[in-house]
N, C-alpha and C positions, 0 to 999 in steps of 0.2 A: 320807437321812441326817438323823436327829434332834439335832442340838447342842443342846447346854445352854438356848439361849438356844429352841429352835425347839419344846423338854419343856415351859417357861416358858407360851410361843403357846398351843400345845396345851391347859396348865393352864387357864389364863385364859379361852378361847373354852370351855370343857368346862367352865368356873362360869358365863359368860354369854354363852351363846350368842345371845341376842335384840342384847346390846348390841355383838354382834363384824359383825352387819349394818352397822350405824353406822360401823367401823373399814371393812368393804368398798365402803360410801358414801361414804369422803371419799377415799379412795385414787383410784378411777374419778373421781373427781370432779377430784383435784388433778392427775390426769394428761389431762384434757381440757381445763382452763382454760390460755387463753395465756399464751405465755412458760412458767407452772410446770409445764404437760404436757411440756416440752422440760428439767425438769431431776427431776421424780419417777420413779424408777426403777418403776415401776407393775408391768412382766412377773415380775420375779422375787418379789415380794408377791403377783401374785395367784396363781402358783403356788405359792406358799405355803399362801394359801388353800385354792386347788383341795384339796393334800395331805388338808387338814382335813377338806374335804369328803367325801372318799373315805376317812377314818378314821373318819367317822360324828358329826364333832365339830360339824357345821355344816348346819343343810338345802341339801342343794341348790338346789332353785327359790329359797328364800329368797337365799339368794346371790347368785345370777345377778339376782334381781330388782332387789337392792340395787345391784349394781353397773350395772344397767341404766339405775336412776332416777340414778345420782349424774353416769356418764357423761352423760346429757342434762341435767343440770341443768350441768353443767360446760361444756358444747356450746353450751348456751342464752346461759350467760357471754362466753363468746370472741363467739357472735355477735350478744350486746347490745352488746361493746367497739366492737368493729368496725363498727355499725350509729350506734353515740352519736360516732364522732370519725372516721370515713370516712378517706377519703385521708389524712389528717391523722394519722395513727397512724407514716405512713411518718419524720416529724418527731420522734419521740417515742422514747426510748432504750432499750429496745437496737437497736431498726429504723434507726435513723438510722446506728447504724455498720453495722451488718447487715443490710442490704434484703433481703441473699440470702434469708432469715428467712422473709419475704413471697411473696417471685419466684415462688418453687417452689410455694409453695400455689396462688398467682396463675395460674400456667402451667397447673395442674392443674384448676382450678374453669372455666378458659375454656373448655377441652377440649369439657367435660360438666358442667355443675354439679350435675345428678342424681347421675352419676356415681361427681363426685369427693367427694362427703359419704359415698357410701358406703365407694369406696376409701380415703380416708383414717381413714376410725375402724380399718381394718388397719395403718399405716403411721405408725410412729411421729414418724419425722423431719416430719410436717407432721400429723399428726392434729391437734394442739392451734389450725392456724392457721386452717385451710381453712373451719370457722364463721366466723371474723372475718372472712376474705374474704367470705363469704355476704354477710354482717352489711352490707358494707363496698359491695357490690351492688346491697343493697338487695333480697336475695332475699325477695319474702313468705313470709311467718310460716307462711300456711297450706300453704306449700308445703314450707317447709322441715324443719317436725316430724315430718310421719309420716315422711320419710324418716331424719330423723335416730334416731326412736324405735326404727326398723325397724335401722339400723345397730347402735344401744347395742345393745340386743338381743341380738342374735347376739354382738356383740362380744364382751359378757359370755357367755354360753356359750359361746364359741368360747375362749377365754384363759384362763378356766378349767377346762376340759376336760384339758390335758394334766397340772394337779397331781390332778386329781379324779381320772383315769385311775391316773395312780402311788398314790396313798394307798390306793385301793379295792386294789390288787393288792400292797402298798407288804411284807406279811407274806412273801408268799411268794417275792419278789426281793431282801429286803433284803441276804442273805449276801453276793451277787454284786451286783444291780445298783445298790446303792448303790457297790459301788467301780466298774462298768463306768460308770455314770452320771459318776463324778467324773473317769474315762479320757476317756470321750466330750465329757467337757464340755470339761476343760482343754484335751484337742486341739484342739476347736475353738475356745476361746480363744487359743492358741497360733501356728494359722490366721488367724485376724483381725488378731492384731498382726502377724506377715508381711504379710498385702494391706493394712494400713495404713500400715507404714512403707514398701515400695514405693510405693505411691499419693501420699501424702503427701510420699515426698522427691520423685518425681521431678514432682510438682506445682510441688512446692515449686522445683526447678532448673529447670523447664521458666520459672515467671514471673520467675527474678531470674538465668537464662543469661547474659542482654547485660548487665546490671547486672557479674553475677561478673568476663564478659571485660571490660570497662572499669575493674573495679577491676586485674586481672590488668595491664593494656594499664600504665597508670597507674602501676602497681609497677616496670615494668620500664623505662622511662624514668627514676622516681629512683633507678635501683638498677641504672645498666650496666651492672657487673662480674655480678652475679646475675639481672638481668633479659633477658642475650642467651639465658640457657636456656629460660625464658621463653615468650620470641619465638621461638625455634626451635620452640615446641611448639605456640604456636596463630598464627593469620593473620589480620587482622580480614578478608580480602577473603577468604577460605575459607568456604564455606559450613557444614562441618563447626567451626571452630574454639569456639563456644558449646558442643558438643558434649564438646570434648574439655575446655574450660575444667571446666566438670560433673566428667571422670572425672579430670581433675586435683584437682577440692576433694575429690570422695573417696576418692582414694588419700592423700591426705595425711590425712584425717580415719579412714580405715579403719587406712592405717598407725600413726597415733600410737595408736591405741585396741589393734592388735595389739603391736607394743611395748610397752604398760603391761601390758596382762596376762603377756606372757611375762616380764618383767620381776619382776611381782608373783608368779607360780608358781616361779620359780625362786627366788625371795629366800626364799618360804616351804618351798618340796622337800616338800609335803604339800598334801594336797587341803583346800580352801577353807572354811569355814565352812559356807557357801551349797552348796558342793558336797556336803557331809556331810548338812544339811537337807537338798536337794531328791532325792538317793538317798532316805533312809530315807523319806521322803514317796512316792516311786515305788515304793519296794520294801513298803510297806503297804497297796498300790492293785493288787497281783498276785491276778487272778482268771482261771482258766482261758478264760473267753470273750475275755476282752482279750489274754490273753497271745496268742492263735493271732492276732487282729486285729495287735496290735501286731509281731509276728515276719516276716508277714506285709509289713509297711506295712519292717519295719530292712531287707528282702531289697534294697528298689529299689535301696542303695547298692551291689549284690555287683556284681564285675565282669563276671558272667553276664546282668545287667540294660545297664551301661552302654556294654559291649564290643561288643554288636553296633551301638546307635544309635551309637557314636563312629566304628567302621569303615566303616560305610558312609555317614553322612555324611561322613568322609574318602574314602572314594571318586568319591565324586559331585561333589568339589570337586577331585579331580584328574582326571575324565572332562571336568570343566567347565575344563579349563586354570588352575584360581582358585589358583596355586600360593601365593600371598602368604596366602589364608587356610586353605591348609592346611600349610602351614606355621607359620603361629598357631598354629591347631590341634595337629601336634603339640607342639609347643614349650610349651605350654596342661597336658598329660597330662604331659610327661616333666619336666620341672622340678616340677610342681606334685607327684607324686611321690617326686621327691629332696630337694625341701626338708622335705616332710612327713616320709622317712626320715631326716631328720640330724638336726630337731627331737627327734624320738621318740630318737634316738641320744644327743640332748643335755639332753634333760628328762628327770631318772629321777622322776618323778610315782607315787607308789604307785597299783596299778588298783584298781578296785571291788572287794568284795568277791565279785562274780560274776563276777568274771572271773580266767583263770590264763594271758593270753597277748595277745602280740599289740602294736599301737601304742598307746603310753598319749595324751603331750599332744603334738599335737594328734591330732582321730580322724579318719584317713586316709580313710575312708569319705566324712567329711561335707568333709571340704578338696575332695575329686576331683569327688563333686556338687556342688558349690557350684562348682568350674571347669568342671564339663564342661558346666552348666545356663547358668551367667552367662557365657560366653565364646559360649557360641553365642547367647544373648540379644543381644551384642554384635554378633557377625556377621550377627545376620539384622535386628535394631533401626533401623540406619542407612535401609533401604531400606521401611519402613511410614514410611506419611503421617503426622503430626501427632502426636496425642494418642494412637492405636491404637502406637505404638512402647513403650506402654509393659507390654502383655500379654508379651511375650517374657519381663522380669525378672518381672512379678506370678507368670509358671508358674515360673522358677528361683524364686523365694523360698517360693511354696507346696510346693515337691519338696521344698527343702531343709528346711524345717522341721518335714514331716511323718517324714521320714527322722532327722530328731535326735529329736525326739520321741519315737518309736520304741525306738527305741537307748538315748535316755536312760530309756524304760519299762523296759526289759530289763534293764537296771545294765551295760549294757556299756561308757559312759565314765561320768565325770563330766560337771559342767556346764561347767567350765571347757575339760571338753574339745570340747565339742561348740562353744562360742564359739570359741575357739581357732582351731579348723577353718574356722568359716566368714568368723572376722577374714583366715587366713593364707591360704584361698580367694581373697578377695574383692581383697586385696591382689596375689594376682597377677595376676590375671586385669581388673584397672586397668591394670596394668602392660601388660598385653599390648592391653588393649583399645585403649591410646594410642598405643603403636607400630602396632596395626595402620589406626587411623584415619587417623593420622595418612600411612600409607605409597599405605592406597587407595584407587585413584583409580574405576575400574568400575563401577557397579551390576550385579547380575544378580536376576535372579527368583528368590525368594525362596520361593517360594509352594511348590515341587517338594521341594528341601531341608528344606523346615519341616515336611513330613506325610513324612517318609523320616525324618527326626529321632525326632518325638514318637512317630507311630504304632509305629516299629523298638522305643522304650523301651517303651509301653504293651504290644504283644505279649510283646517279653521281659520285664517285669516281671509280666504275666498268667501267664506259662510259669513263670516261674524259682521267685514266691510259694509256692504250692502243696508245690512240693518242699524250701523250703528253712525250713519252720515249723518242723517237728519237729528238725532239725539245731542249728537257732538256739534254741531250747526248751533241750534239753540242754544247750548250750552254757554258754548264761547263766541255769540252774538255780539258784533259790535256796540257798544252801549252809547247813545248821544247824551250829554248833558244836559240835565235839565231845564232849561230857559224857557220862561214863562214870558207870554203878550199878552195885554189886554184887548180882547176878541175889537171892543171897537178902534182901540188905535191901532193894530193890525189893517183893520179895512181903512180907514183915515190915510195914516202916516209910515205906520211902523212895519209893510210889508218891504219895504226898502231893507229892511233889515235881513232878510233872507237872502237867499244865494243868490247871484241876478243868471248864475251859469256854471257847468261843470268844472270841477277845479282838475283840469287835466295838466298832463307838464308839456303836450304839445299845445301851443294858442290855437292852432289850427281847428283841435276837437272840442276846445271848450264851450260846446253846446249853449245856446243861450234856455235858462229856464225861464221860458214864456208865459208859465200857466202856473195860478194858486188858489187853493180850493179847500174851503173852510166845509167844513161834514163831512156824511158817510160820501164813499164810493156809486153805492149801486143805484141810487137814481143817475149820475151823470153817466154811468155804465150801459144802464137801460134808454136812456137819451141816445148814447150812440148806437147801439145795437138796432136800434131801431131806422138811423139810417144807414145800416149794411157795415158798422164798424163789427170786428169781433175779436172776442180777447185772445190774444195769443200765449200759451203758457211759458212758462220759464226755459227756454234752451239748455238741453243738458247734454250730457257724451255723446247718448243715443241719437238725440237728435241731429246733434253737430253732422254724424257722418254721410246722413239725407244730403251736407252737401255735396260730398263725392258722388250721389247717386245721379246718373242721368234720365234714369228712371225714373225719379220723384218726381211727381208735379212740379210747376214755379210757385203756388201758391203755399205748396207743404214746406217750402224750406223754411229755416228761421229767420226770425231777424235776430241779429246777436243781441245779448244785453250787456248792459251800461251798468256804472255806479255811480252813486252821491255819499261821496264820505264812508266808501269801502259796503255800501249796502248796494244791493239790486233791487229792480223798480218793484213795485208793490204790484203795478199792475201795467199792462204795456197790451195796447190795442192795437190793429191792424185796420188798414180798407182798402182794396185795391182802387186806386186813379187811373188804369190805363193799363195799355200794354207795358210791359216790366216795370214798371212804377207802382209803391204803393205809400199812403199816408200812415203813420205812425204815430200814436201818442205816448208815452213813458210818465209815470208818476212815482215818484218815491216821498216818504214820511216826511214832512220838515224837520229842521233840528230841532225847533222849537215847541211847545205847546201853548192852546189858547186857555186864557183865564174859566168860558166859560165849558171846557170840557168840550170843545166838537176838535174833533181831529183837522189838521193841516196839513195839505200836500202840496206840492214844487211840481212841476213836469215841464218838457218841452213837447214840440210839434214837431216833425221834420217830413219832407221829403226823401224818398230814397228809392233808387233804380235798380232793376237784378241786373249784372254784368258775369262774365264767366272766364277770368284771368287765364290766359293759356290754355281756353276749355277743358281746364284741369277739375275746378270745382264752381259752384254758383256762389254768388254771395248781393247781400244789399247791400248797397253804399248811400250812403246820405249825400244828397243835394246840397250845392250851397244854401240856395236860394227857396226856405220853410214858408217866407208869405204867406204864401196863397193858402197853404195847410191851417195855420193861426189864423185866417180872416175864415176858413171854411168851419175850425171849430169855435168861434164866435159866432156864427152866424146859427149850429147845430144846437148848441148848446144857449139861446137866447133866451130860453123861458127860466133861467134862476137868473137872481140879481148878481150884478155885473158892472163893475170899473176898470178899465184900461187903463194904462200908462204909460211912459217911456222907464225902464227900470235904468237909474245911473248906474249900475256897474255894469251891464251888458251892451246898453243902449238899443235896446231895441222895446217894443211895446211888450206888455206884459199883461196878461188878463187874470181880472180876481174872481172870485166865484164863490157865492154860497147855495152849500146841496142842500142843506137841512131847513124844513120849511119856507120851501122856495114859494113866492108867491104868482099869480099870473102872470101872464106877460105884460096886461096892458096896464098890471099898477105898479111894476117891480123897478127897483132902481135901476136906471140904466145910463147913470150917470159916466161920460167918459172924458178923456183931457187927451 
């Protein structure tokens, strides 16, 4: 994706490209020297780079070289620092509040010091230190350069490689993988904040547990009348009662955060600002590759997924006598259920636009995984030693938020709904986690449960995906609005009114739409097929990976698809023109419909050549220069009536076309301008 700001880069390195070395030499540079290599965003810059590289805007080797030199002379720095004040560094600020800063390079260089000079120019959280530690060692000089020169090195080619890889190919993916890029990324941003707010709360409660129950203990002595509930709920001589102190501060921190929102949705009985933005931000990022991923990833929430891991881990806890936790268990399912149906009874929440049914606030879906994941986190958490209790919540947090992510891809809630669900989740299932702490007293093994649990989800959610894309596809189809043309001032006047070209956010890909076609498909379909065009079907996973194959044909790989308004082409033909060259047609729905009932369709022509980026993979790339393609399907396509024009929003000629009761050729209209 090219922003404004990245046309700007672009400009600027393509006026001076000698002096955009010098921008790639202080970047490596400012991300090796300590301390500032720990606050320069360095990866996403030099994959910015890379991009350039692989646009043709930048040498490679020049690059990599620069960045090579700047890394070591940055490396040199941290282990001059570290070499000129030795131990004495640990006294000096920010190390003095932060030792941890240190530790970790320190732990690393003792290991191996060959080693760890090497590992660390990969590893960001200590690349900038682990010189200073050298430094700080007293590692010789002559020891320490070839290996470091040998890390920068690679480093620089290694880090830049993946924008150079994208930019060299960047023509032929932009349609699609600039949004699947922007899908795949946010997901995994989305992932990250999950395993870090796990990580970090239960860090966080695990160092200030005895701290919280002492304040707790503390409250309930000045506070008799409110403090016996208190003490009914934890026991300093229990072992569990830090535990429960924890699920008591986040049921209260979880409940007042669910109250304000539900609070806030009903005051307003309309969806959220934020919920409005982050829809039309999702619903601009729908590409057929991600839509089958994403459909896919919403399936884990169906009850076909969590119904069989809930049944039979309730079976196996009533085979194991464990009545007290399956009895949570169900009580976990059945309330968690009815409170999500009375909500949904009591919030009338307008739905998404994509959607015509169903639970609005909160989304039933994401409340039940959020209980069905963190309730048995609960149950099985008590019984892992120490620090490892805490992977049970990191796998409910990662479920749950690939499953909202999903969903919220699809336009099936909002965002408030998908928060909702996992505030009124999280809420109960505190609730039950405290009673049930608090009731039991047994250990059991854990270990049997736990692979009867996950493993039961991972097959049904392997089985149930597959079949449930296409159902969830339809479902939560992008809907166009209504707008109606009259069939003849369409042909007239009012074809101007349609797209004249794809509305991308690079200008670069916004495809001119050259072609518009009143009727069915399958006469103009049978018109091409008959001179050697042929339909090519929808590019999916499977196909995609024909392009790593060297083995596939050139004619078997795909052409990627495209969207108009977050839909993919309806129908998209091929024909080869030549040696690695082949002609293209793409058609998608109009937004509009005709008065008299025959269908309208939009499409371009294009040009596009096979090339093989780093003979890594194959791919098409579109021509600038479609011409010749639009004069060869006018001239294919002559026997229906037919108007040309210049379209003013593209500027380029645009052909109109009617398929239904086409007449011959030598009475048909063939008026052009």
């Amino acid at each position: 994706m090219l922003t404004d700001f990245f046309n700007s880069l672009v400009t600027w390195v393509g006026n001076h490209p000698v002096a955009a070395g010098i921008v790639i030499f202080l970047v490596a540079f400012c991300d090796s020297v300590i301390i500032l290599g720990a606050i320069v965003p360095a990866l996403p810059i030099l994959f910015a780079i890379g991009v350039l590289i692989g646009l043709g805007e930048i040498s490679g080797p020049y690059a990599v070289a620069c960045a090579a030199i700047g890394a070591m002379a940055g490396d040199g720095v941290s282990y001059w620092v570290g070499r000129r004040w030795g131990h004495g560094l640990r006294n000096v600020w920010p190390f003095s509040k932060y030792p941890q800063l240190l530790d970790r390079s320190e732990t690393v260089f003792r290991r191996n010091a060959i080693k760890s000079i090497l590992v660390a120019r990969y590893v960001g959280p200590i690349r900038p230190f682990v010189p200073a530690i050298a430094g700080i060692a007293h590692m010789p000089m002559r020891q320490y350069l070839p290996i470091s020169g040998a890390a920068c090195l690679s480093w620089g080619a290694l880090f830049l490689a993946p924008g150079w890889l994208f930019g060299a190919s960047y023509d032929a993916v932009a349609a699609v993988a600039d949004r699947l890029a922007l899908v795949l990324g946010a997901l995994l941003v989305v992932l990250a904040l999950a395993w870090a707010v796990v990580i970090y709360t239960y860090r966080w409660f695990d160092a200030h547990a005895n701290s919280l129950l002492a304040r707790l203990l503390a409250w309930s002595r000045a506070h008799p009348t409110l403090g016996r509930y208190a003490m009914a709920l934890v026991d300093p001589n229990r072992p569990e009662s830090a535990s429960l102190a924890i699920l008591a501060v986040c049921l209260l921190a979880f409940g007042w955060a669910c109250f304000a929102l539900l609070a806030t949705v009903i005051m307003r009985g309309e969806p959220l600002l934020i919920d409005q933005s982050v829809f039309q931000f999702m619903y601009e990022l729908r590409n057929p590759l991600a839509d089958r991923l994403m459909a896919g990833l919403a399936s884990i929430g169906d009850v076909h997924v969590l119904g069989p891991a809930v049944a039979l881990t309730l079976g196996w806890l009533i085979w194991r006598r464990r009545w007290l936790g399956a009895a949570h268990w169900l009580a976990a399912l059945a309330f968690g259920m009815a409170l999500t149906a009375l909500l949904g009874a009591m919030v009338d929440m307008p739905r998404p636009p994509t959607v015509h049914g169903g639970f609005g606030f909160p989304a039933v879906e994401i409340t039940m995984c959020t209980i069905v994941f963190g309730f048995f986190a609960v149950l099985i958490a008590r019984e892992l030693p120490g620090r490892t209790r805490v992977w049970p919540y990191l796998v409910a947090g990662v479920i749950v938020a690939v499953l909202g992510f999903a969903r919220l891809y699809l336009g099936a809630h909002w965002l408030s709904d998908i928060v909702g669900g996992v505030l009124l989740g999280s809420v109960w299932l505190l609730v039950l986690g405290i009673a049930y702490r608090r009731h039991v007293e047994r250990s059991f093994w854990m270990r049997p449960v736990a692979l009867i649990f996950y493993i039961t989800f991972g097959v049904a959610a392997l089985w149930h995906a597959p079949r449930a894309v296409d159902p969830l596809l339809a479902k939560f189809a992008p809907k166009q609005p209504p707008i109606s043309l009259s069939a003849d001032a369409w042909w007239a006047t009012d074809w101007t009114r349609l797209p004249g070209q794809l509305r991308e956010r690079d200008p670069a890909h916004r495809w001119p739409l050259d072609l518009q076609i009143a009727g069915p498909l399958a006469p103009l379909q049978t018109r091409l097929e008959a001179q050697g065009w042929q339909v090519q079907p929808q590019a999916d996973w499977m196909r995609m990976l024909n392009l790593l194959d060297d083995a596939v044909p050139q004619a078997e790989h795909p052409v990627l698809p495209a969207t108009l308004d977050a839909v993919a082409e309806t129908l998209l033909m091929r024909r080869d023109s030549g040696e690695d060259l082949v002609e293209v047609l793409r058609l998608w729905r109009a937004p509009v419909q005709l008065d008299d009932g025959s269908e309208l369709w939009v499409g371009t022509s294009q040009s596009m050549r096979y090339t093989r980026p780093f003979n890594a993979f194959g791919l098409w790339q579109p021509q600038p220069d479609a011409h010749g393609v639009h004069r060869g399907l006018r001239e294919v396509l002559d026997a229906f009536p037919s108007r040309e024009e210049v379209h003013p929003q593209s500027g380029v000629p645009t052909l109109r076309l009617r398929t239904a009761g086409a007449a011959p050729a030598s009475v048909q209209d063939t008026s052009r301008s």
